[in-house]
TINU-561310 format. One record per residue: residue in one letter; residue number from 1; x negated, y negated, z negated of N, C-alpha, C in turn. Coordinates in pm, 1 decimal, decimal comma. Each point is the difference from the previous one (the first is absolute). Example, Ala and Ser with C-alpha at 12.3 -4.5 7.8 and 13.67 -1.06 7.14 Angstrom:
BEGIN
{A; 1; {-1319,0; 569,0; -780,0}; {89,0; -119,0; 0,0}; {-90,0; -120,0; 0,0}} {S; 2; {35,0; -105,0; 72,0}; {-82,0; -119,0; -6,0}; {77,0; -109,0; -73,0}} 
// end
This chain:
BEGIN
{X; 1; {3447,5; -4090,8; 650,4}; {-3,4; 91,1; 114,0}; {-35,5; 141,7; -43,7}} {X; 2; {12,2; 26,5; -142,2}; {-63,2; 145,6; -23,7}; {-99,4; 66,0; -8,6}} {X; 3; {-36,5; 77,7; 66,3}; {-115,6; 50,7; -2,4}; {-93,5; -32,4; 136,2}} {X; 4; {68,6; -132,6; 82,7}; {-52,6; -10,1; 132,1}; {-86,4; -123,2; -47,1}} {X; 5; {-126,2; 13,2; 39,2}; {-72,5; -96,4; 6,0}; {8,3; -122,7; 83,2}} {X; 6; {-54,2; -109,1; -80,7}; {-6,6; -121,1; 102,1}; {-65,8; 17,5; 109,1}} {X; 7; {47,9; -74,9; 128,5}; {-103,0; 15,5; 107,5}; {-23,2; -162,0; 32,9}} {X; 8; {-82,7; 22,5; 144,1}; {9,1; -142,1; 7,6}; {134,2; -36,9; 124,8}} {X; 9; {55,9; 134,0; 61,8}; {118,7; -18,8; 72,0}; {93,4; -70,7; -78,5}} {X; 10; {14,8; 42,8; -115,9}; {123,5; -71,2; -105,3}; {17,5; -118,1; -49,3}} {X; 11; {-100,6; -92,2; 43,5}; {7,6; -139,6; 57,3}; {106,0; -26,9; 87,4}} {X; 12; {34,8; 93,8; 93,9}; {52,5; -26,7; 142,7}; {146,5; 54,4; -48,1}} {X; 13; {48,1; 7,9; -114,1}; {175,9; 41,0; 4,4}; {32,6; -65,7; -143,2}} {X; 14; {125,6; -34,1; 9,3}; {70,0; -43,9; -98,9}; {134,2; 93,8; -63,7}} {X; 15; {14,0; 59,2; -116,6}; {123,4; 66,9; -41,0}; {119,4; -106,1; -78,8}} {X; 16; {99,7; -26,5; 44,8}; {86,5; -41,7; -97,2}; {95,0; 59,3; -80,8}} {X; 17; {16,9; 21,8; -134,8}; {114,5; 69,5; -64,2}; {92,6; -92,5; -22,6}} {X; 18; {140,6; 39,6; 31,1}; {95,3; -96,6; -47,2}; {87,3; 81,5; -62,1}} {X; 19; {60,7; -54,0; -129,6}; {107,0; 61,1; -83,9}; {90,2; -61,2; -41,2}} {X; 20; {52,8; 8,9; -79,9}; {143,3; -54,1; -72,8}; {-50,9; -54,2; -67,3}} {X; 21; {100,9; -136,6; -80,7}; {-44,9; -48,7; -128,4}; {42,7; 127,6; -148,8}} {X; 22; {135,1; 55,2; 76,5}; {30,2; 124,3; -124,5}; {-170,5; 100,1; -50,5}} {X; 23; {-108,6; -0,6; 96,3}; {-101,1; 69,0; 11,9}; {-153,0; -123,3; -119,5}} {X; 24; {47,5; -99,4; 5,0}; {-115,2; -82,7; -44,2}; {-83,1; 9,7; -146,0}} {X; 25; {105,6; 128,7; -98,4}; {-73,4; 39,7; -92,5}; {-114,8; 139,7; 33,1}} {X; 26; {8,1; 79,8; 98,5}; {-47,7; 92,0; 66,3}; {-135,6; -48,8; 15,9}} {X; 27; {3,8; -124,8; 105,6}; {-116,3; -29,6; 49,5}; {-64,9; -119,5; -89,5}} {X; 28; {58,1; -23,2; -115,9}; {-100,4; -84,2; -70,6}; {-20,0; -169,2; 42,3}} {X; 29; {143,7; -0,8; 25,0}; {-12,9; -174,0; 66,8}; {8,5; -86,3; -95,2}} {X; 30; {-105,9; -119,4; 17,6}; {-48,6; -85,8; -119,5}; {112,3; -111,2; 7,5}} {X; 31; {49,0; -71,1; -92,5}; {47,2; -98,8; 19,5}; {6,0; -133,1; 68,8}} {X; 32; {-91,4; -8,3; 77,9}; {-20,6; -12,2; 121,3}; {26,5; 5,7; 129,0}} {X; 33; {7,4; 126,4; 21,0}; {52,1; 51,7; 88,6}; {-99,8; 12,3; 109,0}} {X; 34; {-166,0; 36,3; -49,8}; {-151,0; -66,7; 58,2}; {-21,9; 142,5; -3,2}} {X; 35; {14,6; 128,8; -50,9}; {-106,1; 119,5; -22,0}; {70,1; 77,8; -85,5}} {X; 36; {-47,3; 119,1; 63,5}; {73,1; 108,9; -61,1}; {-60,9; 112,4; -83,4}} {X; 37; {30,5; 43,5; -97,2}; {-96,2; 123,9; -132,8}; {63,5; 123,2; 45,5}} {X; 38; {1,0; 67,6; 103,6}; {68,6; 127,1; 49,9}; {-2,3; 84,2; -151,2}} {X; 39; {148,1; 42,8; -7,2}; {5,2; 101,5; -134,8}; {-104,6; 133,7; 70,6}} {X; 40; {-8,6; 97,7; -120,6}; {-63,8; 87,0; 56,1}; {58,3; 92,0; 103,3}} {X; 41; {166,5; -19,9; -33,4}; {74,4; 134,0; 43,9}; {-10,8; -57,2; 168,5}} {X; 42; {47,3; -117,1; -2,4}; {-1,7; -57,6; 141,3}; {-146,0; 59,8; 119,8}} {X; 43; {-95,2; -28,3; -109,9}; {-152,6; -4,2; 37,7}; {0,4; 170,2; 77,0}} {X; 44; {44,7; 56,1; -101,5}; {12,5; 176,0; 31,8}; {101,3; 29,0; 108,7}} {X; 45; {95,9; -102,0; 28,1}; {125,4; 21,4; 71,7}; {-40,4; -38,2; 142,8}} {X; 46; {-74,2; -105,0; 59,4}; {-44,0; -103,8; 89,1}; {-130,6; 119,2; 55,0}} {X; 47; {-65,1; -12,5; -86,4}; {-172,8; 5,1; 35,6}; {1,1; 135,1; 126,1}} {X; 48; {81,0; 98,6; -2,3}; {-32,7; 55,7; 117,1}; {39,0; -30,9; 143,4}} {X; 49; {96,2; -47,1; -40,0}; {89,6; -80,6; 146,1}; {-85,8; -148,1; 81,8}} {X; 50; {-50,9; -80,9; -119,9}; {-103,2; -79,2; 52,0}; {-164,7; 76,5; 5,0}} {X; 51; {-17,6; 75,0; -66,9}; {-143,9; 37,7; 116,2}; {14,0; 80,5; 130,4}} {X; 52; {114,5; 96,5; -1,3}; {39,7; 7,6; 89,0}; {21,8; -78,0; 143,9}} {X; 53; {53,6; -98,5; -8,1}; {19,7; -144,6; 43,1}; {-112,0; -55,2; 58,8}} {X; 54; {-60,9; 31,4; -130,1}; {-139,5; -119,2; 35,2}; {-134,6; 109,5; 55,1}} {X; 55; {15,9; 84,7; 26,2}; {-71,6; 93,3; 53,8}; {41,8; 26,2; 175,5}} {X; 56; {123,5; -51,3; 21,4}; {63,0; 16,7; 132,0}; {-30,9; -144,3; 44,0}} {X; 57; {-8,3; -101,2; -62,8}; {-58,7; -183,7; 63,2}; {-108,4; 3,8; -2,6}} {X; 58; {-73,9; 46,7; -14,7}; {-144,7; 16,8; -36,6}; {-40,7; 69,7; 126,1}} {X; 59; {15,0; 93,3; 19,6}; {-25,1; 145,0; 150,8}; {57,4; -100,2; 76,9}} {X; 60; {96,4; -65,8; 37,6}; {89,8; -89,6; 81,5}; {-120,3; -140,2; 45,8}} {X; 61; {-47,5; -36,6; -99,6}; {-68,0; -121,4; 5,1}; {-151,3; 67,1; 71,8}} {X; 62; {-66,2; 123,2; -7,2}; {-90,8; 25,3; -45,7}; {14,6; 58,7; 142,8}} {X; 63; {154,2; 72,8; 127,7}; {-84,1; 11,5; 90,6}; {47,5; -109,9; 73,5}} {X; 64; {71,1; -165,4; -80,2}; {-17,8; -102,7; 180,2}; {-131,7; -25,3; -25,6}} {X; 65; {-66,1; -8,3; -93,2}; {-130,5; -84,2; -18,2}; {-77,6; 118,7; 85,5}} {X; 66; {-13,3; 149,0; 42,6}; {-55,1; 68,0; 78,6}; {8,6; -34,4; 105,1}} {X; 67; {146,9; -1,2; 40,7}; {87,9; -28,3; 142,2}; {-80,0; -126,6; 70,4}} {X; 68; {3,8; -94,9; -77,7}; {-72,0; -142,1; 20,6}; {-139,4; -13,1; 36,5}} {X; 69; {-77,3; 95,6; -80,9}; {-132,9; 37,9; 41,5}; {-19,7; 71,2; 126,8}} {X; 70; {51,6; 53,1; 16,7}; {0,4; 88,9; 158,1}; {11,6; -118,2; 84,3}} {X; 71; {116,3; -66,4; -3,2}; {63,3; -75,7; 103,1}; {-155,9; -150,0; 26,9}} {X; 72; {-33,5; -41,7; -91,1}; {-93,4; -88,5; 5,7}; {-102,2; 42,5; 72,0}} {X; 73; {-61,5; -128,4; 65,4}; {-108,1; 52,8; 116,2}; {-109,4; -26,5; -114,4}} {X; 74; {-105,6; 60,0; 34,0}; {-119,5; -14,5; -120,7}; {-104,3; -99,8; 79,7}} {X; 75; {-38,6; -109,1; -37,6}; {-71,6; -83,1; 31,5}; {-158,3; 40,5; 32,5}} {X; 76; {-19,5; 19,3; -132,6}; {-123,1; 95,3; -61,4}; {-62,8; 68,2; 132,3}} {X; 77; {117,9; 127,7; 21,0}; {-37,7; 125,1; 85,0}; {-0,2; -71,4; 131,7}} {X; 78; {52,7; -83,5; 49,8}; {-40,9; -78,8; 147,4}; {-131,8; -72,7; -18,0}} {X; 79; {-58,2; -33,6; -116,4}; {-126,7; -86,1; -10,9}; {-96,6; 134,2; 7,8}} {X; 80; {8,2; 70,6; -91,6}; {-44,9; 146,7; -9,4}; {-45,1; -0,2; 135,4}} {X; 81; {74,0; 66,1; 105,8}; {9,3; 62,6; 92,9}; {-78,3; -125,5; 104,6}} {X; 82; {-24,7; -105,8; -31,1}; {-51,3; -116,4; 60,1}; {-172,3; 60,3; 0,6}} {X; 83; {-11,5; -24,0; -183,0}; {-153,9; 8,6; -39,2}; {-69,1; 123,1; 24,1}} {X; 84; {86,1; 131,3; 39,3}; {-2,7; 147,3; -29,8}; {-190,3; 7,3; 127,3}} {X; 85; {5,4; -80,9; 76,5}; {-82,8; 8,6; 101,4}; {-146,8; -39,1; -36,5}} {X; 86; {0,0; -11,8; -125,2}; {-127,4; -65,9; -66,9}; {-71,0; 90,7; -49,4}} {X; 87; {103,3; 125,1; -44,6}; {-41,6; 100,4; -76,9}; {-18,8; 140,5; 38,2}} {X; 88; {-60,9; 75,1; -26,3}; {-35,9; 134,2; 58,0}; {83,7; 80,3; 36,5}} {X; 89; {36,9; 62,9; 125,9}; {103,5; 55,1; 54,5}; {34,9; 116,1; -136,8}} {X; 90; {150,2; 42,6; 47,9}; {48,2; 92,9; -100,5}; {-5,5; 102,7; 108,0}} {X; 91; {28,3; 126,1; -0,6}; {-3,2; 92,7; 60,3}; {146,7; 24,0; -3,5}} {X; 92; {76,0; 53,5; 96,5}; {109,2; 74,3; 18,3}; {-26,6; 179,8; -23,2}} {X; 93; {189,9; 31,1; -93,1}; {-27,9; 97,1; -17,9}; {-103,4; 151,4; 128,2}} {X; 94; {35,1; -105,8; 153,0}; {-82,3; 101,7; 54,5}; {-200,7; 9,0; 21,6}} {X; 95; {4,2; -87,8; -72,0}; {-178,8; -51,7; -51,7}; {-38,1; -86,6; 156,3}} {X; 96; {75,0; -93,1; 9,0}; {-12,6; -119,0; 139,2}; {19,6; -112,8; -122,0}} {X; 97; {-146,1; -133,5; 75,8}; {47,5; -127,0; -71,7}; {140,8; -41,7; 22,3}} {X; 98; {67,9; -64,3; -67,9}; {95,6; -98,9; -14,4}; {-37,1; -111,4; 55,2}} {X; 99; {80,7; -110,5; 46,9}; {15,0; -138,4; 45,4}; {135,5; -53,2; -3,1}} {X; 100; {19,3; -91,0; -80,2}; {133,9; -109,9; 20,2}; {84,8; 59,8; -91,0}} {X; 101; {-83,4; 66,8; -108,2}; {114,0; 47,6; -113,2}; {126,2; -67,6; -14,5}} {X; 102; {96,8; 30,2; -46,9}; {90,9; -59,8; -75,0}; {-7,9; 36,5; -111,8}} {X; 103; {68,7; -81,9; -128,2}; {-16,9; 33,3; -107,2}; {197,6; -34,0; -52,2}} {X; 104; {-11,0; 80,6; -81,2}; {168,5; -7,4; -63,0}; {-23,1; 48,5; -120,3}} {X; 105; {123,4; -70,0; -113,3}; {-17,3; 75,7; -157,4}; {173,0; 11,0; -12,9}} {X; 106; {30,2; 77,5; -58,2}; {124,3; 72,3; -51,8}; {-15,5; 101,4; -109,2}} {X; 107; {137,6; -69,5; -51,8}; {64,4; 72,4; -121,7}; {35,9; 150,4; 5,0}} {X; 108; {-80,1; 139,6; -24,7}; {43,1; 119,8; -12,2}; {79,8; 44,1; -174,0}} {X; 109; {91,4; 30,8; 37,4}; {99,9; 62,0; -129,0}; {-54,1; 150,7; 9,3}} {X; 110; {-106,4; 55,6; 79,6}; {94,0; 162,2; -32,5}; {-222,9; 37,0; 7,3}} {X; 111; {-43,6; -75,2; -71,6}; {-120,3; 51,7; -13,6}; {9,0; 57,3; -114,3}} {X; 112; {-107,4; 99,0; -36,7}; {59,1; 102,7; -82,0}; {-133,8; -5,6; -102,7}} {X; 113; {-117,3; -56,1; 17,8}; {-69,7; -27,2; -78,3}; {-7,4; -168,6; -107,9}} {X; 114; {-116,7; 12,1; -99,6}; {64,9; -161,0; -39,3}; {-82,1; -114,6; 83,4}} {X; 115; {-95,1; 28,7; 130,0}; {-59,8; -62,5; 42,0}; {14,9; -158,0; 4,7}} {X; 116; {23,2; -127,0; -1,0}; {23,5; -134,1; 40,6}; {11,0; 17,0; 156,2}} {X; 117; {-84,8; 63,1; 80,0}; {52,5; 15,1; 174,8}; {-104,0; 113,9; 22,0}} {X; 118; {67,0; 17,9; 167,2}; {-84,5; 110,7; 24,7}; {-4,0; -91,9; 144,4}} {X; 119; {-89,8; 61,3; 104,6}; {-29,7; -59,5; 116,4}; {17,2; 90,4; 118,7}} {X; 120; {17,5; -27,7; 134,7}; {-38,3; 76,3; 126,2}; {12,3; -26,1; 67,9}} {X; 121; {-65,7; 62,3; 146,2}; {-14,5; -104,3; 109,3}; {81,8; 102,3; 95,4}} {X; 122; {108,4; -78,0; 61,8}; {110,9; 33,9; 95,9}; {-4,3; -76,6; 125,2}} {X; 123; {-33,4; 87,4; 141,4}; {-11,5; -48,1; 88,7}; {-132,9; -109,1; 6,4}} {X; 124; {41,2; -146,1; 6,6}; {-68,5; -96,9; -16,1}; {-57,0; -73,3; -91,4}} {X; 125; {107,8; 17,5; -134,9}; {66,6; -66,1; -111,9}; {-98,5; 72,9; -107,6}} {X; 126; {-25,2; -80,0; -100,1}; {-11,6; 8,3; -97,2}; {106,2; -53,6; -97,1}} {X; 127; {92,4; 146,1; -60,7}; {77,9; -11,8; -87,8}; {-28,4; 17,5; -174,5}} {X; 128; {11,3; -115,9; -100,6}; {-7,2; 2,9; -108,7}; {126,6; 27,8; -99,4}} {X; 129; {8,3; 132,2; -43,7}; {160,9; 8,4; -61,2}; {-18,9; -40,0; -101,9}} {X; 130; {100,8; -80,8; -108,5}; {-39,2; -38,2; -153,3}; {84,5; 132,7; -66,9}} {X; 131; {-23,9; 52,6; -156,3}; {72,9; 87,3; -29,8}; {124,0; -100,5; -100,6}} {X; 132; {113,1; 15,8; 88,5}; {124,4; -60,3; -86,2}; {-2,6; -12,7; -115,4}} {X; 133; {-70,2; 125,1; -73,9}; {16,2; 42,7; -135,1}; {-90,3; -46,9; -73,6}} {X; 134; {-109,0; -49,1; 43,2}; {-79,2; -32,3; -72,9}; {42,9; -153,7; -48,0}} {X; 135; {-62,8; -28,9; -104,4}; {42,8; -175,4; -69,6}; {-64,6; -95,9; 94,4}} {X; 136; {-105,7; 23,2; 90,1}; {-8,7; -153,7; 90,7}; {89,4; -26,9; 103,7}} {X; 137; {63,9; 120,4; 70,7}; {99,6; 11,1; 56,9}; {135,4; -133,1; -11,8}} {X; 138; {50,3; 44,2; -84,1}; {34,6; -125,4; -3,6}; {-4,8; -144,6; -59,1}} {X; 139; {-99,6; -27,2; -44,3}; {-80,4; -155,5; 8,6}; {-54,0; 9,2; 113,0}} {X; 140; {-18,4; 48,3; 56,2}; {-49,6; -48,3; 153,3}; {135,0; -36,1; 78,4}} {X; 141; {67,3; 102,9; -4,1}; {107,3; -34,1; 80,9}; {78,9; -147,6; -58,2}} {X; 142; {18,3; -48,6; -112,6}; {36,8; -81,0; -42,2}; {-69,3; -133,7; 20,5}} {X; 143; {-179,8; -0,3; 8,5}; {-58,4; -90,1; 44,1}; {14,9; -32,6; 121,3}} {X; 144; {19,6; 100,1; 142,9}; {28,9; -38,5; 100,1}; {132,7; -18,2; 51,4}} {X; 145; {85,4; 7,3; -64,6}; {125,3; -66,4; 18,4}; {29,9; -119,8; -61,9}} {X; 146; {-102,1; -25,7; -78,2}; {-30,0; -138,1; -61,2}; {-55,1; -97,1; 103,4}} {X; 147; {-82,8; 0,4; 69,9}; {-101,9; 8,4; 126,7}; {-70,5; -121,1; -92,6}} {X; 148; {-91,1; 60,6; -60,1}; {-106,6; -86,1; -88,4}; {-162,4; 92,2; 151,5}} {X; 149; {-62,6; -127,6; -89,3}; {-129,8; 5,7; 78,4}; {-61,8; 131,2; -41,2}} {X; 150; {31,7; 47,0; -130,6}; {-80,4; 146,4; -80,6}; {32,6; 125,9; 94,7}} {X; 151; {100,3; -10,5; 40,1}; {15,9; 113,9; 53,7}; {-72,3; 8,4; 170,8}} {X; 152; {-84,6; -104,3; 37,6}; {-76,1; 49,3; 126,3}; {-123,3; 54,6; -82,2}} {X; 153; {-36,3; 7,6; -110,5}; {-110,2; -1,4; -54,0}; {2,0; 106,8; -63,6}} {X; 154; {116,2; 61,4; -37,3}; {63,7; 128,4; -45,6}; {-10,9; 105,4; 122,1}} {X; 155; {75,7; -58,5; 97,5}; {-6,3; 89,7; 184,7}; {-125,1; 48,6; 5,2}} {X; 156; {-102,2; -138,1; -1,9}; {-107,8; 2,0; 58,0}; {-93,7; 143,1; -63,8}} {X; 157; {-26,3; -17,2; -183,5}; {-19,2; 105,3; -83,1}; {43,1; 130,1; 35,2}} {X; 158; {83,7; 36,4; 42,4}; {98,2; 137,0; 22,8}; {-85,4; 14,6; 130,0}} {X; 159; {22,3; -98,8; 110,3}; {-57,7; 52,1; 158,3}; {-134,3; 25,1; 10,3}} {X; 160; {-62,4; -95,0; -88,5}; {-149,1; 79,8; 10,8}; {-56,4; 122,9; -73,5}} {X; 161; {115,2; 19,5; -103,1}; {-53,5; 101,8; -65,6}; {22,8; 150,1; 45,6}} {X; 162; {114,7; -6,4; 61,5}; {31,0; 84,3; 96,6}; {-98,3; 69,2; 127,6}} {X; 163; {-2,7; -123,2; 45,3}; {-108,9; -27,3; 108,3}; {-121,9; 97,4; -48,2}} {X; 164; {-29,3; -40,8; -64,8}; {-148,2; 1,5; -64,7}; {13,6; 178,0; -26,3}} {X; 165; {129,3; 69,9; -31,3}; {-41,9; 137,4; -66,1}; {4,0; 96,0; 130,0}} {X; 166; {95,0; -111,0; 93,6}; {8,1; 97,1; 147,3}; {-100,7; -18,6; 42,5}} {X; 167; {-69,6; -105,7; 7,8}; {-123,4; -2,7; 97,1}; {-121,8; 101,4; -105,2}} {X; 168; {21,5; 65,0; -126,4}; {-108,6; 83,4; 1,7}; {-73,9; 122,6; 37,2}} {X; 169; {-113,0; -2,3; 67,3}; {-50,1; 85,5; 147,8}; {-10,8; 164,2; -68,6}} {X; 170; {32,4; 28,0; -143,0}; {18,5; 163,1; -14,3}; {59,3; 21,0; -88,1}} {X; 171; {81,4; 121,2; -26,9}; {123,7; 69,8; -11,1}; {-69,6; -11,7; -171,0}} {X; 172; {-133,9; -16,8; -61,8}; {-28,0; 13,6; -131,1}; {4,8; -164,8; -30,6}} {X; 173; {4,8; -109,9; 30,6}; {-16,6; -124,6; 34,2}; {149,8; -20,0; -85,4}} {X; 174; {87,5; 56,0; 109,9}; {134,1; -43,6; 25,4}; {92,7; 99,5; -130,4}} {X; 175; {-86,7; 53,6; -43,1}; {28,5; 70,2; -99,6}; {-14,1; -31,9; -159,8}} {X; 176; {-135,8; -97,0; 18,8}; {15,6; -95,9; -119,7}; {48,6; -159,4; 5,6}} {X; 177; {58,1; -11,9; 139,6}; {129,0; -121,0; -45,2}; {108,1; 42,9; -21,2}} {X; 178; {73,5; 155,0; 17,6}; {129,8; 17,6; -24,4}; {-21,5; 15,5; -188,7}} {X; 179; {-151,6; 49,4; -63,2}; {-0,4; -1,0; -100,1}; {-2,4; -128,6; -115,9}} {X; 180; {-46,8; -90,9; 79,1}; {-19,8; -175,2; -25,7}; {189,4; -38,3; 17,2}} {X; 181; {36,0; -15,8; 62,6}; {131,9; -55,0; 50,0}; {93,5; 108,9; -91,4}} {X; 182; {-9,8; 129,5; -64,9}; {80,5; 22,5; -74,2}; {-62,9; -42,0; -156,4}} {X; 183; {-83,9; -48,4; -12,4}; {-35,8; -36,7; -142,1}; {-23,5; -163,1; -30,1}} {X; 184; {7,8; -46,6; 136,3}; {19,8; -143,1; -11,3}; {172,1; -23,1; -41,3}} {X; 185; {98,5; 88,5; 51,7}; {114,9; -30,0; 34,0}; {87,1; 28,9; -110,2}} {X; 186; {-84,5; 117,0; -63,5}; {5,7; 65,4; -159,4}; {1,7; -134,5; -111,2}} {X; 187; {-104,9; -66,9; 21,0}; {-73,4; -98,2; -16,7}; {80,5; -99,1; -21,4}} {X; 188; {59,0; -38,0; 90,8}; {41,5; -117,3; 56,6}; {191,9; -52,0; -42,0}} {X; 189; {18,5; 152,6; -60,8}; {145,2; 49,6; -65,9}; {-6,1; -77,0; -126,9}} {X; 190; {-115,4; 69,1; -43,7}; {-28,8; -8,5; -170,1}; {-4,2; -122,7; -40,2}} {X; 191; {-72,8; -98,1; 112,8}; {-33,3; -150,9; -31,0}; {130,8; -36,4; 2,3}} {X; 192; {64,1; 41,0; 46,3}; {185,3; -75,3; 82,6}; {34,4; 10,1; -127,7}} {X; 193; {18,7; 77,5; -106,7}; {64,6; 63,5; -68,0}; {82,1; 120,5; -2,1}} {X; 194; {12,0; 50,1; 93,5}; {108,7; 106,4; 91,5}; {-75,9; 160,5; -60,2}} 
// end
């Protein structure tokens, strides 16, 4: 694929090359007929057209698995929004308690920092955006289209942590979780490998 790195979308597509048998000294076909030793010239001839390729299945794969996330109801954020009454009101942006939050998480593409998410409270809702770009982005999205048990436990992590930086009562408070949440998230890249 070139100079395009593996992802974990590239699980999700298959490329086939098909050629001639006049072509089978090119690509290095074993007697067999099991595997192929790409000459170099081929290698130089191919390699931009398939990362190319594989850079367009990849973005393709990368927004149904978004698409899919939107569309799914979040379990989590209805339990959330169950337990939310246990815990110390949040304030609305007009400084009035909250009651009967809702809670929602979504995939943002067009955040512009490297944060893992950012948070805010709209209307009723408590909205959690993930940053597309970042590497948990999509293992999450991949775990919950998996619908494994990790990912209420994943939700759950994200909604309270969220929770937790909106509900802090001053502007210097709330100022050292945006500094925590960008160095956890910093953090949290490096461990990925990313």
């Amino acid at each position: 694929m070139g100079s395009k790195r593996r992802e974990n979308y590239d699980d999700w597509w298959r490329c086939e090359v098909k050629f001639q048998p006049q072509l089978d000294e090119f690509f290095g076909v074993n007697h067999t007929k099991q595997q192929i030793n790409p000459t170099r010239e081929l290698d130089r001839l191919l390699t931009p057209d398939l990362e190319h390729i594989s850079r367009i299945l990849n973005a393709r794969v990368r927004q149904e698995f978004q698409r899919l996330a939107r569309l799914k109801p979040v379990a989590t954020a209805k339990a959330a929004q169950l337990r939310d009454r246990y815990l110390p009101s949040l304030m609305s942006p007009q400084k009035t308690p909250m009651r009967d939050i809702r809670y929602r998480i979504e995939i943002d593409s067009g955040m512009v920092d490297n944060s893992f998410y950012r948070s805010e409270i709209r209307a009723s809702e408590l909205v959690v955006y993930l940053n597309a770009r970042h590497p948990i982005a999509p293992l999450y999205t991949s775990v919950k289209n998996a619908a494994t048990d990790h990912v209420e436990v994943l939700e759950y992590l994200i909604l309270a942590a969220a929770r937790a930086e909106l509900a802090a009562p001053t502007s210097k408070a709330r100022w050292w979780f945006r500094q925590f949440r960008t160095g956890w998230s910093d953090t949290l890249a490096t461990f990925l490998g990313n």
